[in-house]
TORKOL-4160 file (C-alpha; in steps of 0.2 Angstrom, whole numbers, padded with zeros to 4 digits, m for minus):
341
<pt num="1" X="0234" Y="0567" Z="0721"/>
<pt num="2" X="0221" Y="0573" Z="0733"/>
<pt num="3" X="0216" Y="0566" Z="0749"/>
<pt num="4" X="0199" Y="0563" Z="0755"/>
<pt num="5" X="0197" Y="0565" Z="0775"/>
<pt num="6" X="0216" Y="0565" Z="0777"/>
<pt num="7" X="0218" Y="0548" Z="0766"/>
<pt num="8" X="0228" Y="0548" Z="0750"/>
<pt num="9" X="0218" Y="0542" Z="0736"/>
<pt num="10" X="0225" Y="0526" Z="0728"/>
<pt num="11" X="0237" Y="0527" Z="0712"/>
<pt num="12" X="0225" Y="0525" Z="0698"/>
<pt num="13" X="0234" Y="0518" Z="0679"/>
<pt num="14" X="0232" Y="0537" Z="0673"/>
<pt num="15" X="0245" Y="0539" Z="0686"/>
<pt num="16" X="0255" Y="0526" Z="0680"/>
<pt num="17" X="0253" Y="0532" Z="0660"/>
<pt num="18" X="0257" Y="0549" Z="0666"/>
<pt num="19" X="0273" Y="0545" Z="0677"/>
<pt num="20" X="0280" Y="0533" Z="0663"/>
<pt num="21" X="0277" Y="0545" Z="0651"/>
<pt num="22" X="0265" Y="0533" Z="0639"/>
<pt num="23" X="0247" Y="0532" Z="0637"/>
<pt num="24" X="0233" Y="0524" Z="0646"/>
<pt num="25" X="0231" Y="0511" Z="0633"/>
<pt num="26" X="0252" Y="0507" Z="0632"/>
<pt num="27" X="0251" Y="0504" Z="0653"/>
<pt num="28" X="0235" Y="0492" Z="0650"/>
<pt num="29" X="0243" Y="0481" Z="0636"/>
<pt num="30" X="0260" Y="0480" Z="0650"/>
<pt num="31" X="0247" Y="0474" Z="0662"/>
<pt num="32" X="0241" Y="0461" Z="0653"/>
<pt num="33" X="0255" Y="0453" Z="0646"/>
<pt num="34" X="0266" Y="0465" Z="0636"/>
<pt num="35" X="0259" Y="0462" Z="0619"/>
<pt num="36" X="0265" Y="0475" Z="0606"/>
<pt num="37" X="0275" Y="0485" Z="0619"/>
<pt num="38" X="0292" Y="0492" Z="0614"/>
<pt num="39" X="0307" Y="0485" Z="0627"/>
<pt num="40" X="0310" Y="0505" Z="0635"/>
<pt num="41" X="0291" Y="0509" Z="0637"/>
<pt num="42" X="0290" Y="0492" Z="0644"/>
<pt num="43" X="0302" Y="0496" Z="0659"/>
<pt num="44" X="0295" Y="0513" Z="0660"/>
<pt num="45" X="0280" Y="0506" Z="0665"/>
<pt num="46" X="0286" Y="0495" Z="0677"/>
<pt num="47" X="0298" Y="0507" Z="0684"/>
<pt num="48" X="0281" Y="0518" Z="0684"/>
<pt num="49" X="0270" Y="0507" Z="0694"/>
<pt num="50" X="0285" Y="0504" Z="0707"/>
<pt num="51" X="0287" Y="0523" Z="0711"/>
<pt num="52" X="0268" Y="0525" Z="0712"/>
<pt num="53" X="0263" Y="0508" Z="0720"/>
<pt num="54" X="0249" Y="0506" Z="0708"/>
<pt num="55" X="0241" Y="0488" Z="0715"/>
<pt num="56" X="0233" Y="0479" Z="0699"/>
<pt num="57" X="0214" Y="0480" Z="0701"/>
<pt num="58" X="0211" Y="0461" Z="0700"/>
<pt num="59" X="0190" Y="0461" Z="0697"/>
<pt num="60" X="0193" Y="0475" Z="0684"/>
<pt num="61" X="0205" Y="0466" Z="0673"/>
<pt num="62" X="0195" Y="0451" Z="0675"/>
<pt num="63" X="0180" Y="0457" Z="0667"/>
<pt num="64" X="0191" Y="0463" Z="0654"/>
<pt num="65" X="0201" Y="0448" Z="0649"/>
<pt num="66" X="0189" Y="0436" Z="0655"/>
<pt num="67" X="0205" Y="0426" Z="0668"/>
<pt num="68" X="0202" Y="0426" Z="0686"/>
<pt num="69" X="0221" Y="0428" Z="0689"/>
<pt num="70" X="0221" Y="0415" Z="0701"/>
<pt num="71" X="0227" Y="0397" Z="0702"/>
<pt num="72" X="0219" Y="0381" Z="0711"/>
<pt num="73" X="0227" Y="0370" Z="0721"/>
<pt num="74" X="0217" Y="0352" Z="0722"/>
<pt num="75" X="0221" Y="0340" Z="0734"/>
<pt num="76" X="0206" Y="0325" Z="0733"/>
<pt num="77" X="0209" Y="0316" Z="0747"/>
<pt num="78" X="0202" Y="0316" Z="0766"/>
<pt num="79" X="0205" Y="0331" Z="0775"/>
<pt num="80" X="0217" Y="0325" Z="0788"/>
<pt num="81" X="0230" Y="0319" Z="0778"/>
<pt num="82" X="0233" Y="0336" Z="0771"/>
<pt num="83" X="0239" Y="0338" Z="0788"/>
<pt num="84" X="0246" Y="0323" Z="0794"/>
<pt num="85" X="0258" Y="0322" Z="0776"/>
<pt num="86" X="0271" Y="0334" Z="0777"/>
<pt num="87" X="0271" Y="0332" Z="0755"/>
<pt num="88" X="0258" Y="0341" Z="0752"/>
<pt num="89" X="0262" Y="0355" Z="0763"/>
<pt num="90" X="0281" Y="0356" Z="0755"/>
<pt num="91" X="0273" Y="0357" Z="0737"/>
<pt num="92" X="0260" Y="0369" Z="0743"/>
<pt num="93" X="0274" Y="0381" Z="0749"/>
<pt num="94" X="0285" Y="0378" Z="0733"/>
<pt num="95" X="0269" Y="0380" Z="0723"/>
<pt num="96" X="0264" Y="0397" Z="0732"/>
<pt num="97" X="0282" Y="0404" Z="0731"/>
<pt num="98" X="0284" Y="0399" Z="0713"/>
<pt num="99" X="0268" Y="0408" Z="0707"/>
<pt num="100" X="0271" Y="0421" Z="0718"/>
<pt num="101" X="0283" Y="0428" Z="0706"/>
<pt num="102" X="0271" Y="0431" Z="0693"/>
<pt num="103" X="0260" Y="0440" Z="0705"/>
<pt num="104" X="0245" Y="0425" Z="0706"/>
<pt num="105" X="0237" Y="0419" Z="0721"/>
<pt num="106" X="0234" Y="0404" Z="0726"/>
<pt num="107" X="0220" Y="0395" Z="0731"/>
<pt num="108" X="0218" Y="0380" Z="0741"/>
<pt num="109" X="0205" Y="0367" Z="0739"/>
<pt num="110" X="0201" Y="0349" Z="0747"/>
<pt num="111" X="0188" Y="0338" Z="0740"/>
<pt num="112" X="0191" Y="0320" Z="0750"/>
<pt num="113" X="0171" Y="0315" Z="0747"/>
<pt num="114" X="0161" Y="0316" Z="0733"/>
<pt num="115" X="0151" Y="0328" Z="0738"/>
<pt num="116" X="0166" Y="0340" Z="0740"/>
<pt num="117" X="0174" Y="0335" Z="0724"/>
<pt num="118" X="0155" Y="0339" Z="0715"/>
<pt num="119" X="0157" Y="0356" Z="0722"/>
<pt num="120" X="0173" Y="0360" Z="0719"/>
<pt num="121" X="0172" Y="0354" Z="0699"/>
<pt num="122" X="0157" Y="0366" Z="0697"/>
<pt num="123" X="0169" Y="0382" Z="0706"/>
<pt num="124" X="0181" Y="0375" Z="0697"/>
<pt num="125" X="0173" Y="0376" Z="0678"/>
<pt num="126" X="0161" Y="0392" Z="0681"/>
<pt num="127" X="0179" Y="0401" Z="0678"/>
<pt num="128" X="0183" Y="0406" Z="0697"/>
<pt num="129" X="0200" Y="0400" Z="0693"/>
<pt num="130" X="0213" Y="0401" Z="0677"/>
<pt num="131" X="0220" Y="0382" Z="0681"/>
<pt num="132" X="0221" Y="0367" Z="0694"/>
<pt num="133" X="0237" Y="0359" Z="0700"/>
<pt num="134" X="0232" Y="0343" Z="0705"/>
<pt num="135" X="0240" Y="0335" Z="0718"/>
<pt num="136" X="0233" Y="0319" Z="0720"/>
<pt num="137" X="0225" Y="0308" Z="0710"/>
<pt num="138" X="0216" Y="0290" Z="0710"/>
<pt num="139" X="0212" Y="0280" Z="0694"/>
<pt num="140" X="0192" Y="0280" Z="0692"/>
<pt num="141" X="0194" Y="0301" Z="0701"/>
<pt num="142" X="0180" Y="0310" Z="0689"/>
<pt num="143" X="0190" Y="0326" Z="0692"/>
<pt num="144" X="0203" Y="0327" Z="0681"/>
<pt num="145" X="0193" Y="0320" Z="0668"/>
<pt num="146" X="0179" Y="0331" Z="0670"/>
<pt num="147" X="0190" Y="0347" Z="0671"/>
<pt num="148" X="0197" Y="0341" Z="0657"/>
<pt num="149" X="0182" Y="0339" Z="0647"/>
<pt num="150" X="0178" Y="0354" Z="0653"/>
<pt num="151" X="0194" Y="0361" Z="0644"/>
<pt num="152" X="0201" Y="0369" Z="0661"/>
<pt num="153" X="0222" Y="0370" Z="0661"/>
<pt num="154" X="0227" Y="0357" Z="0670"/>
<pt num="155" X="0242" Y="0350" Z="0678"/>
<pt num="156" X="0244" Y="0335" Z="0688"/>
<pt num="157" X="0259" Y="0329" Z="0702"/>
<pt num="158" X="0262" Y="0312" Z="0695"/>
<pt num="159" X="0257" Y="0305" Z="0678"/>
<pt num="160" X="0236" Y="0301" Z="0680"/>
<pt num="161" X="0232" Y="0283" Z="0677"/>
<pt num="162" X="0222" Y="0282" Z="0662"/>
<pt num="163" X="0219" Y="0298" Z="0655"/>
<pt num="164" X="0233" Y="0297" Z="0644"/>
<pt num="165" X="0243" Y="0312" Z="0635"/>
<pt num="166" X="0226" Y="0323" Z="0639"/>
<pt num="167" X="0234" Y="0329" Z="0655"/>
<pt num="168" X="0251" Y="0340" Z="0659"/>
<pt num="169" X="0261" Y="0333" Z="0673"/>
<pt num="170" X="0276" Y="0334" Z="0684"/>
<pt num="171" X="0283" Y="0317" Z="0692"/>
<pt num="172" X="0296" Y="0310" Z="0701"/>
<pt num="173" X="0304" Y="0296" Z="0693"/>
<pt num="174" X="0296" Y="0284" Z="0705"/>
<pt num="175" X="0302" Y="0267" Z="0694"/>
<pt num="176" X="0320" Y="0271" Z="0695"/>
<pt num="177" X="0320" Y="0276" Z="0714"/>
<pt num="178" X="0312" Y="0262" Z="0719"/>
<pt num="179" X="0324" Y="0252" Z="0709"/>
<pt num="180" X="0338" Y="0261" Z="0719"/>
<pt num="181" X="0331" Y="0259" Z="0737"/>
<pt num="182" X="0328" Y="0240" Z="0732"/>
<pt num="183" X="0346" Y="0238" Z="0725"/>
<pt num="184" X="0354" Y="0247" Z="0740"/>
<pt num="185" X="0345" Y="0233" Z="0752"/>
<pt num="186" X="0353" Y="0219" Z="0741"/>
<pt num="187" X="0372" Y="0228" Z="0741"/>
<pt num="188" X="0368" Y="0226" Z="0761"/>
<pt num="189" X="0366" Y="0206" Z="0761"/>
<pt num="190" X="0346" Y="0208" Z="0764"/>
<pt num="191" X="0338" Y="0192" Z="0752"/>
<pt num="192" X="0318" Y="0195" Z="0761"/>
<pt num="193" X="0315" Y="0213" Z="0754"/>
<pt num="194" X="0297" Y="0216" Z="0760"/>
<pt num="195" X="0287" Y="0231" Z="0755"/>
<pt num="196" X="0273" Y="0242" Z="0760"/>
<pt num="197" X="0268" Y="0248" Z="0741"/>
<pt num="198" X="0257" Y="0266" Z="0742"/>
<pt num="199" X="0240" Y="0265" Z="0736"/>
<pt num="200" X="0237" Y="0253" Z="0720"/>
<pt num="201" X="0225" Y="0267" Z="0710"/>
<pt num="202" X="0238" Y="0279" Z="0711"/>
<pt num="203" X="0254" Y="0282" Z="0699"/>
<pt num="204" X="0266" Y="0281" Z="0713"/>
<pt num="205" X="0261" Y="0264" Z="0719"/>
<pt num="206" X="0260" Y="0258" Z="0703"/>
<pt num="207" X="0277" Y="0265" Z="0699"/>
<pt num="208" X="0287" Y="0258" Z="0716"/>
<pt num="209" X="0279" Y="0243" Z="0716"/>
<pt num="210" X="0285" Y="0240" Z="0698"/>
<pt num="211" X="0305" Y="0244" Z="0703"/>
<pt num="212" X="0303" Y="0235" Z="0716"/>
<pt num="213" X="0299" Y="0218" Z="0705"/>
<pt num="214" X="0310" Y="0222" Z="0691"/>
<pt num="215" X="0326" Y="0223" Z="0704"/>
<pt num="216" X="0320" Y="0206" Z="0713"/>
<pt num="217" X="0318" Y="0198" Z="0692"/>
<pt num="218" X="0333" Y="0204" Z="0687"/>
<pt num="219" X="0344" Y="0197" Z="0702"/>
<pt num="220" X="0336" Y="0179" Z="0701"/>
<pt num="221" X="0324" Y="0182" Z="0717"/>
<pt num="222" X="0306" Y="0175" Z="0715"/>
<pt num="223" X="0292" Y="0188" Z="0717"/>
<pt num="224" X="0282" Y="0182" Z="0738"/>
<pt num="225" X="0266" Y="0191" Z="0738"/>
<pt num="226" X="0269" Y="0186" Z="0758"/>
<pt num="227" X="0283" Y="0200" Z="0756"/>
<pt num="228" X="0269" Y="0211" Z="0749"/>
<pt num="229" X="0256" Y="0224" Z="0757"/>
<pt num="230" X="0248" Y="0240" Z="0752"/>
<pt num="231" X="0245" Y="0257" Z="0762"/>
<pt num="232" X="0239" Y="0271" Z="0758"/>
<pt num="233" X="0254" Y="0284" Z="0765"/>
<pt num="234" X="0248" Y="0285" Z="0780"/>
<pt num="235" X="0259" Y="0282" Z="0797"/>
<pt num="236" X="0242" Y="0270" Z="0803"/>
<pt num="237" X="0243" Y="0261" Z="0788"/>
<pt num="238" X="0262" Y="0258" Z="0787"/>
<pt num="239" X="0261" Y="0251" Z="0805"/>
<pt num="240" X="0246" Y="0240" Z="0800"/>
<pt num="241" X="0255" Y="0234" Z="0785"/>
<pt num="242" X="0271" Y="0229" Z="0795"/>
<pt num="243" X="0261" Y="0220" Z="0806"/>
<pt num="244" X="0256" Y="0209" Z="0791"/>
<pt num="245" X="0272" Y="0209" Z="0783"/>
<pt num="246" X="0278" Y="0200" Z="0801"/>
<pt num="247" X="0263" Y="0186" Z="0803"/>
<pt num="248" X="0265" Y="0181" Z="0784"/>
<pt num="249" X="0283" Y="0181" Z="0783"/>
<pt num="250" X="0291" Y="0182" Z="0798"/>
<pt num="251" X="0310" Y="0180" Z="0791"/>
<pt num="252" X="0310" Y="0194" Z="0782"/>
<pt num="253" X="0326" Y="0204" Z="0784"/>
<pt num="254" X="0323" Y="0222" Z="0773"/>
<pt num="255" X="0306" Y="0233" Z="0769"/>
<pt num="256" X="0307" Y="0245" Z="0756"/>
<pt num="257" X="0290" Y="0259" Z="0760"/>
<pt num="258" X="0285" Y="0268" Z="0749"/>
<pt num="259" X="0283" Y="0284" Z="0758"/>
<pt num="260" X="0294" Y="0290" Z="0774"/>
<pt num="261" X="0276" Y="0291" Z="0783"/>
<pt num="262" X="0273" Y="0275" Z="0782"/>
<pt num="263" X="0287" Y="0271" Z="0788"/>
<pt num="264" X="0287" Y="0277" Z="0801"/>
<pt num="265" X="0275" Y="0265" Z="0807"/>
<pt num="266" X="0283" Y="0250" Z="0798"/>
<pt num="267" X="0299" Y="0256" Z="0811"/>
<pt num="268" X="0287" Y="0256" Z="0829"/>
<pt num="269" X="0277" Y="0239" Z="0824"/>
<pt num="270" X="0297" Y="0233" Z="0821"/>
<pt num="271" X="0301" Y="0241" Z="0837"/>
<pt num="272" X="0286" Y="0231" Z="0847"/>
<pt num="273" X="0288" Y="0216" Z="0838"/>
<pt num="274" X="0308" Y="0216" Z="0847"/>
<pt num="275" X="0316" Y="0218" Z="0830"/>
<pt num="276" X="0331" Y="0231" Z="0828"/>
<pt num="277" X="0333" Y="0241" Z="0813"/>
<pt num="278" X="0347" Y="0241" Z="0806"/>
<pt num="279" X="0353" Y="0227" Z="0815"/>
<pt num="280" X="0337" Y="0212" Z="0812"/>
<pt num="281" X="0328" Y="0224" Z="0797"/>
<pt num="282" X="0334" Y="0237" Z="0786"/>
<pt num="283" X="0321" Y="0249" Z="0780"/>
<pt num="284" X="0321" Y="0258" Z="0767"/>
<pt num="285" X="0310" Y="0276" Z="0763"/>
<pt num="286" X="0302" Y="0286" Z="0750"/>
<pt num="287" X="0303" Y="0306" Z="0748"/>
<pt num="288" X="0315" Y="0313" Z="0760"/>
<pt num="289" X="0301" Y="0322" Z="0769"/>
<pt num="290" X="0303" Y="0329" Z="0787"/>
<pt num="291" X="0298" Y="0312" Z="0793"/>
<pt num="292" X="0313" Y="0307" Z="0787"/>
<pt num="293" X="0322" Y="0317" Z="0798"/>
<pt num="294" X="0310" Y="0314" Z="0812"/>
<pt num="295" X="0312" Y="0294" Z="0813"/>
<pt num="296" X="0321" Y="0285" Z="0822"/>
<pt num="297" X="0334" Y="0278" Z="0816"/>
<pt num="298" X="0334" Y="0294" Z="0803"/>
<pt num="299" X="0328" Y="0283" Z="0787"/>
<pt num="300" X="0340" Y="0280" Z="0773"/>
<pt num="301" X="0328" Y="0287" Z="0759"/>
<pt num="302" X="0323" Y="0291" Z="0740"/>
<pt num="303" X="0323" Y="0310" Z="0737"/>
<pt num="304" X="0311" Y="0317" Z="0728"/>
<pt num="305" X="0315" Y="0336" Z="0722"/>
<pt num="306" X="0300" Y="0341" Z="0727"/>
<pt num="307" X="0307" Y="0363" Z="0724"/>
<pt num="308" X="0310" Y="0355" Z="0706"/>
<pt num="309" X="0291" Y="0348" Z="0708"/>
<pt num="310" X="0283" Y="0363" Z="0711"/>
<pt num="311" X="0291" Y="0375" Z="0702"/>
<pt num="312" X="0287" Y="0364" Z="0687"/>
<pt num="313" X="0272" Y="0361" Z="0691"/>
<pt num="314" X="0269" Y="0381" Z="0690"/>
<pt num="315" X="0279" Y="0384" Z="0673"/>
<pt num="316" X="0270" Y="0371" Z="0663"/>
<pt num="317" X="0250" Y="0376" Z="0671"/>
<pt num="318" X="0255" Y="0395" Z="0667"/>
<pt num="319" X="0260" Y="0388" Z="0648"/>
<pt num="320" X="0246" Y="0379" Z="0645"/>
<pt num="321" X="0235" Y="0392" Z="0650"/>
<pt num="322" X="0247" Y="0403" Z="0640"/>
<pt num="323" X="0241" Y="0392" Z="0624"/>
<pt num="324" X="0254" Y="0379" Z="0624"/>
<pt num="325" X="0251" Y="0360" Z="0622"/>
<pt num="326" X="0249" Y="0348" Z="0636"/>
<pt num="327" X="0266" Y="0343" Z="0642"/>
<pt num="328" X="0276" Y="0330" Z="0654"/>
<pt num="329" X="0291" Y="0333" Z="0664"/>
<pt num="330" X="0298" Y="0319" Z="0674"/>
<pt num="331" X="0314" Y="0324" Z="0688"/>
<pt num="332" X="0325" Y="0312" Z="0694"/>
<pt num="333" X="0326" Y="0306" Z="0712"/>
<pt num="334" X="0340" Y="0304" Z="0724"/>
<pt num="335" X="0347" Y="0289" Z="0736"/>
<pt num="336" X="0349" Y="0297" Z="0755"/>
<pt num="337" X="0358" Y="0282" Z="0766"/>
<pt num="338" X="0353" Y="0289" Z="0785"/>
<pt num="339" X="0353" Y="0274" Z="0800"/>
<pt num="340" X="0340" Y="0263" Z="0795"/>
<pt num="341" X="0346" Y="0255" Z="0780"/>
């Protein structure tokens, strides 16, 4: 190769045919998926572009195959609690590592207003990405309906409300640990479970609150909506929500939040209030997050394999975009017992 003022030119993929011993047209087809490519020129491609360090020319192919080669990652909600949850940072990380591998970048994208979510859909749908992993998502949110309209891949953390089988996602099985946090209060003696539900527009708090109900049925323990309050997984709005919970029913001996964030709110209202956890309440927590680990006492909690999440997540979007079907995966979620419950 020659050099211009002292500077090595870059490998071109006539290097790369010439070094692997193939021809131009055998290196492109390797390059954009393999396609009608024996197994040995394969890796003598590959082996190729490792010994030259041919770097893909990302806007070239995209004029070529039409794909972006990139990903979206959509999170509609306001601003801050991208950085006040530690969730969505844990999913971005798994999301980013997991596409990694396949050599996509991703992209990250916030749309708490309407005006942001407007601008992002048309971004969005004039192609400058191959797919959205949306990770949050309210019934009566345009987005997931429009990009689905719009026939962009699609895949969704938690099932959608009201869209149906139209949309891939990946979910914890939020029903069943709710069920498991509630019946872990009751093995402890607590009869006045209380609980901080997550937003009621979403899948999750829909979910929890439902395992939370179908425990109390099943023991013989009539539904209080005293016992009952909403947040929206923020720390403000599980301290507000325990506040509630203690005017409206001030015997209550157990809460069951449906996020670890939230609760570590519920946990410094109780502290204020003179009640000691585990001692006077038990509480009980949702996702195994770092605010888990930061509470105190550490909060026994519901794991959600949020690795597993993510990875999934990837594998189904890069299907679908792939050609395959919509799909759902659903992972199990895990009891934690810590100090607080």
């Amino acid at each position: 190769m020659s050099n211009t003022g002292g500077r090595r030119k870059p490998p071109t993929i006539h290097d790369v045919a010439r070094e692997a011993g193939v021809s131009r047209g055998t290196v492109s087809r390797v390059l954009n998926g393999g396609h009608y490519v024996s197994p040995t020129a394969h890796e003598a491609v590959n082996a190729a572009i490792r010994k030259t360090g041919y770097v893909v020319n990302r806007h070239a192919r995209s004029l070529i195959t039409g794909r972006s080669d990139s990903i979206g990652f959509l999170l509609t909600e306001p601003q801050e609690r991208f950085f006040e949850d530690p969730n969505f940072n844990v999913l971005l990380r798994g999301c980013t590592q997991a596409l990694a591998a396949h050599d996509i970048p991703l992209l990250l994208m916030l749309a708490g207003t309407e005006d942001e979510r407007r601008r992002i859909t048309r971004y969005i749908t004039a192609g400058h990405v191959d797919g959205v992993l949306l990770v949050s998502s309210h019934s009566g949110d345009p987005v997931a309906q429009e990009l689905c309209e719009a026939g962009v891949p699609l895949v969704a953390c938690g099932k959608p409300i009201g869209l149906g089988s139209k949309v891939s996602y990946v979910a914890a099985a939020d029903r069943d640990g709710a069920r498991d946090m509630v019946r872990h209060l009751l093995s402890l003696g607590r009869r006045r479970i209380a609980v901080v539900t997550g937003p009621l527009d979403t899948p999750g708090g829909v979910e929890r609150l439902a395992g939370y109900r179908e425990v109390l049925a099943e023991e013989g323990i009539e539904y209080d909506e005293r016992l009952v309050v909403s947040g929206d997984y923020s720390r403000a709005s599980g301290e507000a929500g325990a506040e509630r919970l203690l005017a409206q029913a001030p015997d209550l001996d157990a809460v069951f939040v449906a996020s670890d964030l939230m609760a570590q709110g519920v946990l410094t209202a109780l502290e204020r209030a003179g009640r000691g956890v585990p001692g006077d309440v038990s509480v009980g927590g949702f996702d195994d997050s770092s605010a888990a680990l930061a509470a105190r006492p550490q909060l026994t909690t519901i794991r959600q394999p949020y690795d597993r999440i993510s990875a999934e997540m990837v594998r189904v979007l890069l299907a679908q975009i792939g050609g395959e079907d919509p799909a759902a995966v659903i992972l199990p979620t895990e009891l934690i017992k810590r100090g607080s419950a």
